[in-house]
DRENDO-1510 file (C-alpha; in Angstrom, 1 decimal, always signed):
<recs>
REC; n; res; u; v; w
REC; 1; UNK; -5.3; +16.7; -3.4 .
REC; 2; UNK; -9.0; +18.3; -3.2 .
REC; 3; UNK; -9.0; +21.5; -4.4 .
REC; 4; UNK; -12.1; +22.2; -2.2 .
REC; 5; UNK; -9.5; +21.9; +1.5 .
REC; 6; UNK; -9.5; +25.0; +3.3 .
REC; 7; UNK; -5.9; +26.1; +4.3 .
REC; 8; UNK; -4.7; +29.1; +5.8 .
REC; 9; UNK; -1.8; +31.1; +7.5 .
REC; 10; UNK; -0.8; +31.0; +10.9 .
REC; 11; UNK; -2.1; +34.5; +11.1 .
REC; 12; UNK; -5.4; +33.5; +10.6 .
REC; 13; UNK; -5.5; +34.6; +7.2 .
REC; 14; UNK; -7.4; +32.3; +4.3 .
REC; 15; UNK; -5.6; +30.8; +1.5 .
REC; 16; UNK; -7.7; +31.6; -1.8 .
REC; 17; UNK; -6.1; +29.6; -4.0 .
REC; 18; UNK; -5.4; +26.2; -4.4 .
REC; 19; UNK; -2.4; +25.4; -2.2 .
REC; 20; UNK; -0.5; +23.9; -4.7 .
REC; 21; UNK; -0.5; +27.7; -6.4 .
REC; 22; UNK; +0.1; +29.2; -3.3 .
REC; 23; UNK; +2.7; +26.7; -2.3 .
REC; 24; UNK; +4.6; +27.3; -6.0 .
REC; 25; UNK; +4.4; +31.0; -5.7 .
REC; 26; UNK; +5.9; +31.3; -1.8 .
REC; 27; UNK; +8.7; +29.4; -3.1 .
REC; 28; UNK; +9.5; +31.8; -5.9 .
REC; 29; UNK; +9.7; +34.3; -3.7 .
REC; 30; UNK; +11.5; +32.8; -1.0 .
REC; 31; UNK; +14.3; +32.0; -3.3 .
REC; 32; UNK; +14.1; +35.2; -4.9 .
REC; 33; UNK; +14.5; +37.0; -1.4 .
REC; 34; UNK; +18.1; +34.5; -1.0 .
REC; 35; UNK; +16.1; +32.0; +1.0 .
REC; 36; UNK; +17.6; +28.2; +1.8 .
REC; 37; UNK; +14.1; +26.3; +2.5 .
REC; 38; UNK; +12.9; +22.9; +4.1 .
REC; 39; UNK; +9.6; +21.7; +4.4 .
REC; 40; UNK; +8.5; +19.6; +7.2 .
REC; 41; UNK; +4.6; +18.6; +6.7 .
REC; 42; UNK; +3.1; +16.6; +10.0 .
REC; 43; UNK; -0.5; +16.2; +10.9 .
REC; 44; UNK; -1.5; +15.8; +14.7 .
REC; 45; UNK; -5.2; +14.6; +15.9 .
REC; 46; UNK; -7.4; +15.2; +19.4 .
REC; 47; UNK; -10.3; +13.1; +20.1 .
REC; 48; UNK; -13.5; +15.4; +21.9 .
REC; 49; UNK; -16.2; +13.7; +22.8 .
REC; 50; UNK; -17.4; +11.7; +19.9 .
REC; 51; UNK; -15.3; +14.0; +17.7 .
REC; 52; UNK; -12.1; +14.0; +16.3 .
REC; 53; UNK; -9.9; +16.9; +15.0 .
REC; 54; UNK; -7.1; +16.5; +12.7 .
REC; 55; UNK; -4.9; +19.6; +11.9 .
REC; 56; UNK; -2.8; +19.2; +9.3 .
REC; 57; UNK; +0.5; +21.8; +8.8 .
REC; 58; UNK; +2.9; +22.4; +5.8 .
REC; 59; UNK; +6.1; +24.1; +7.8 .
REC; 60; UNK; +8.4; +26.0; +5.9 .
REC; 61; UNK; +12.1; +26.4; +7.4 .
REC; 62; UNK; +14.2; +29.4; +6.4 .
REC; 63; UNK; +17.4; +28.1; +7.3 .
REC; 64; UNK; +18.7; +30.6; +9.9 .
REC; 65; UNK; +16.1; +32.7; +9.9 .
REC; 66; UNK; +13.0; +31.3; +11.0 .
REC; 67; UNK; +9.7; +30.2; +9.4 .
REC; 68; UNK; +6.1; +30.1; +8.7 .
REC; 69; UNK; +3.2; +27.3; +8.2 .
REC; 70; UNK; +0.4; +26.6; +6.1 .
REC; 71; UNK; -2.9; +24.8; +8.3 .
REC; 72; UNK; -5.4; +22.6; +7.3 .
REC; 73; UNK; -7.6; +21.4; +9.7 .
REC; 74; UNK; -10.8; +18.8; +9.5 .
REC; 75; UNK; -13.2; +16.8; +11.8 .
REC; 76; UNK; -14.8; +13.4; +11.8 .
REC; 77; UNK; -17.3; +11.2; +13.9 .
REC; 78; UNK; -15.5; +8.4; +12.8 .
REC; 79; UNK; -14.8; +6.1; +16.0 .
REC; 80; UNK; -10.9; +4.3; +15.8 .
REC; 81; UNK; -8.1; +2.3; +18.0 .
REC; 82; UNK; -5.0; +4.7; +18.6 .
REC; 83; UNK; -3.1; +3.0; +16.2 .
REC; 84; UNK; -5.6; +3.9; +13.4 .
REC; 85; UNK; -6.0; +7.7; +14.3 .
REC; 86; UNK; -1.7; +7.2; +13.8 .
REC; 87; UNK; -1.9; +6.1; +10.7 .
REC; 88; UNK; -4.6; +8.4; +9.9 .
REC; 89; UNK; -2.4; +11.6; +10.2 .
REC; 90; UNK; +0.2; +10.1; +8.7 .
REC; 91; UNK; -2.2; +9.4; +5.3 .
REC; 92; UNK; -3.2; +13.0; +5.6 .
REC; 93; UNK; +0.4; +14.1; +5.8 .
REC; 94; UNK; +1.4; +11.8; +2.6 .
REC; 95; UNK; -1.5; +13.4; +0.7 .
REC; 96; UNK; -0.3; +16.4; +1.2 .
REC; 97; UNK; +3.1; +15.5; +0.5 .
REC; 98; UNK; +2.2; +14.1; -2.4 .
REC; 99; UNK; +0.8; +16.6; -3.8 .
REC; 100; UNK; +3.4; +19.0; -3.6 .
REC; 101; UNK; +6.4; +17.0; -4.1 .
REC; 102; UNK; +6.8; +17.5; -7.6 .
REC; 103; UNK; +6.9; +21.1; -6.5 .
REC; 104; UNK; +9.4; +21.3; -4.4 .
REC; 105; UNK; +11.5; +18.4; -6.2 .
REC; 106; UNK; +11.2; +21.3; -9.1 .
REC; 107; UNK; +12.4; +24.2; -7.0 .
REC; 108; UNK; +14.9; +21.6; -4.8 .
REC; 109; UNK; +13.7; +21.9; -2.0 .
REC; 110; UNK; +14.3; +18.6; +0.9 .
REC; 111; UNK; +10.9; +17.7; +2.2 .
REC; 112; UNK; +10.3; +15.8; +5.9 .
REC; 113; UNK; +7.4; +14.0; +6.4 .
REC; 114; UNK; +7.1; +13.8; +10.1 .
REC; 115; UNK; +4.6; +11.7; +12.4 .
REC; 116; UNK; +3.4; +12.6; +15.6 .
REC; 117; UNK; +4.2; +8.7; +16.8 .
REC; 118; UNK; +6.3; +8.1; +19.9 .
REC; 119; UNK; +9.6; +5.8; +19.4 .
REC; 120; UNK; +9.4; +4.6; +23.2 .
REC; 121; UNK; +7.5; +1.3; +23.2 .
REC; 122; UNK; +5.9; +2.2; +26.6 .
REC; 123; UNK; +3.3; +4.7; +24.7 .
REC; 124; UNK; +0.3; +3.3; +22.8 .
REC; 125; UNK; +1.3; +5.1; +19.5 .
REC; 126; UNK; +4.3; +3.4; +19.1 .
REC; 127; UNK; +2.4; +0.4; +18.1 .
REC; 128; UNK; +1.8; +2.5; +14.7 .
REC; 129; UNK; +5.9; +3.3; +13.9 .
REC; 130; UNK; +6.6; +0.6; +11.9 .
REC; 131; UNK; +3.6; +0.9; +10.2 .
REC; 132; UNK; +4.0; +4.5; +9.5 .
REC; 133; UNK; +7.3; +4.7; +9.0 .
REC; 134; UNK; +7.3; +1.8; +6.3 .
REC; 135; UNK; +4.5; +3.8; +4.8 .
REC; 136; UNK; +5.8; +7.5; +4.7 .
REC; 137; UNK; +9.9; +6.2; +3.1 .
REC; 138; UNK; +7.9; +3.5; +1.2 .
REC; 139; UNK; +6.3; +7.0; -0.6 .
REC; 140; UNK; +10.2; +7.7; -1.3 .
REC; 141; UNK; +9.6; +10.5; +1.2 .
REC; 142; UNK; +12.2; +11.6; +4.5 .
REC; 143; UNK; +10.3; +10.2; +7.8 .
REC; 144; UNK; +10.9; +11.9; +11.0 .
REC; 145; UNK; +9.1; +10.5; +14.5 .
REC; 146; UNK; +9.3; +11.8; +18.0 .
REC; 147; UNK; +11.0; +13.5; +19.8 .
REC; 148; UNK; +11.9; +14.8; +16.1 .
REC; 149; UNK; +8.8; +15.8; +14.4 .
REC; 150; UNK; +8.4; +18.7; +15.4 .
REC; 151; UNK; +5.8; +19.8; +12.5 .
REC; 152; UNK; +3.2; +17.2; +13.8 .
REC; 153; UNK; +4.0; +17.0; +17.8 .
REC; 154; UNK; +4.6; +20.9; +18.0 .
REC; 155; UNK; +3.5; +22.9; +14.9 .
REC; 156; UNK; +0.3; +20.9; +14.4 .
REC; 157; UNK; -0.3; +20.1; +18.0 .
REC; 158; UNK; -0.4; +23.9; +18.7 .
REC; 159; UNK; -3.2; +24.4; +15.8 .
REC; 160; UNK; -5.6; +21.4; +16.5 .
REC; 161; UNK; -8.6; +23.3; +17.7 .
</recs>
């Protein structure tokens, strides 16, 4: 993944070093502190004008009690269909997932990747789920859509700016 992304905290708060770092070192601790953990990355996208915002979350469960998210988020002028802003997110949500996997595969932790793609047929994103989905478990990675990824339809949809 490029080391030059900008991440931070819920809070607000800047991530200084690379993710991958910061990602290995929350781990440590969380386990240290008797933590279970899951990690559900999702990315979710809003079109503005000739703009278009993708946010881009790494959500960490503590089973039973509660979590906390890491965000990345990035524009483009790039112009594309609905089904190509889908598959967008879901690339920016395998980067990321591929980047860290060997991470948490270390520290055995499950990891979801989730897209924000509807399984009714009656909404326009659904023309992306087979698509995605082949994508996403052809990465060997756990795929999640709606109503049950919640990292990219709640988590990420809450952060795109």
């Amino acid at each position: 993944m490029e080391q030059q992304q900008k991440w931070r905290k819920l809070s607000g708060d800047s991530i200084q070093q690379p993710i991958e770092d910061e990602i290995r070192t929350v781990i440590i601790r969380e386990k240290e502190m008797g933590h279970s953990l899951k990690v559900c990355i999702g990315t979710d996208s809003q079109v503005k004008g000739r703009e278009t915002e993708f946010a881009t979350v790494i959500v960490f469960i503590r089973k039973g009690r509660g979590g906390f998210m890491y965000i990345h988020n990035e524009v483009t002028e790039q112009k594309m269909s609905i089904k190509q802003r889908m598959l967008l997110e879901v690339a920016k949500s395998i980067e990321v997932a591929y980047a860290l996997c060997r991470i948490f595969t270390l520290y055995n932790v499950d990891m979801e990747v989730h897209a924000d793609i509807n399984t009714n047929p009656n909404f326009k994103s659904n023309d992306a789920l087979k698509d995605a989905m082949g994508y996403i478990m052809g990465m060997g990675f756990a795929f999640k859509a709606k109503p049950e990824a919640f990292a990219s339809s709640s988590c990420a949809n809450k952060v795109v700016q």
